[in-house]
N, C-alpha and C positions, 0 to 999 in steps of 0.2 A: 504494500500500500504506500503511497508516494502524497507527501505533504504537499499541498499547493503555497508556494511562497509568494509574499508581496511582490510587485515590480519594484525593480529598483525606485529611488527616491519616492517611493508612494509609505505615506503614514497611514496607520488606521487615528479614526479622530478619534482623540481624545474625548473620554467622559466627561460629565459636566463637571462631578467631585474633580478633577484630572487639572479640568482647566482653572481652579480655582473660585472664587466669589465673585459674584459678578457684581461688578460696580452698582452701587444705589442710583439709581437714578435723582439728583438735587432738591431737597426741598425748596418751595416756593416761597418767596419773601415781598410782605408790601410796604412798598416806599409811603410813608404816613406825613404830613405836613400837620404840625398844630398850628392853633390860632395863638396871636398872641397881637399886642398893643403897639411895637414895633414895624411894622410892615402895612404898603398900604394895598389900595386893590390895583391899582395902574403896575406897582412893582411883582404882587403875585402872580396877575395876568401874564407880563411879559417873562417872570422866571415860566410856568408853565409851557408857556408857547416857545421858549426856547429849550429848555431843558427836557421836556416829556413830548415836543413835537404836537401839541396841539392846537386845534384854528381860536379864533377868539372867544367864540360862542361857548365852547368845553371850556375855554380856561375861568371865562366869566361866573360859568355854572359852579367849577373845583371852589374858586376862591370865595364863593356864595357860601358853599357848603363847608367851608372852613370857618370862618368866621361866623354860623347860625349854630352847626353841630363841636367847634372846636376841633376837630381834625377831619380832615378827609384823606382816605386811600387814591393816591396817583399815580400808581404803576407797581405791576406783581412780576416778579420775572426769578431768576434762581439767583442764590445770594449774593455771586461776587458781581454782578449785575447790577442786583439792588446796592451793595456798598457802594458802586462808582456815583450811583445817580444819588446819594446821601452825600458822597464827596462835593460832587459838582452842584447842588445846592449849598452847601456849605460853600463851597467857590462862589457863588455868586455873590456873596457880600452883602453890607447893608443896604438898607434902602434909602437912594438918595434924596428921596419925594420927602420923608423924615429929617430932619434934623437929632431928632432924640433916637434913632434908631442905631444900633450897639452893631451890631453885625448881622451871619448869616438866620434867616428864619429857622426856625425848632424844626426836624425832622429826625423818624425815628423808624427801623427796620422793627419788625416783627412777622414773624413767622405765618404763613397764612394755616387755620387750623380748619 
């Protein structure tokens, strides 16, 4: 009785246990804006519209919905994602329409559950 051997260079695939763990797929993170005294709606507006890419009508609605409910969610995406667009709010800086305005508006990652 005669074994049938692999072709050369041909592997059998490995098993799933074989291949190891398979990567988690990234939990989902929303970028949160709070409301605060600081900031006005001309500078929320235009952070939105340049930061999150939206027309004027969404940004008008987000910055409604901040300053009525105190925060609004502005973008879900996976974390290191979400940290950049916490960064580049943070870069944006105070608001010049203020005078009493300190720096960047309050923004906070949380985990979407």
């Amino acid at each position: 009785m005669t074994m049938s051997q692999p072709s050369p260079g041909s592997q059998p695939s490995p098993t799933p246990e074989a291949r190891g763990p398979q990567p988690k797929q990234p939990l989902r993170w929303n970028v949160v804006l709070l409301d605060d005294n600081d900031h006005s709606f001309p500078y929320v507006i235009r952070m939105l519209q340049e930061l999150f890419y939206l027309n004027e009508k969404q940004a008008a609605e987000i910055a409604d919905q901040i300053h009525t409910q105190g925060r609004a969610i502005v973008f879900t995406t996976h974390r290191e994602h979400a940290e950049l667009k916490v960064e580049q709010v943070v870069g944006f800086g105070r608001d010049p329409h203020l005078p009493s305005s300190k720096g960047a508006m309050s923004v906070v990652l949380e985990p979407v559950t």
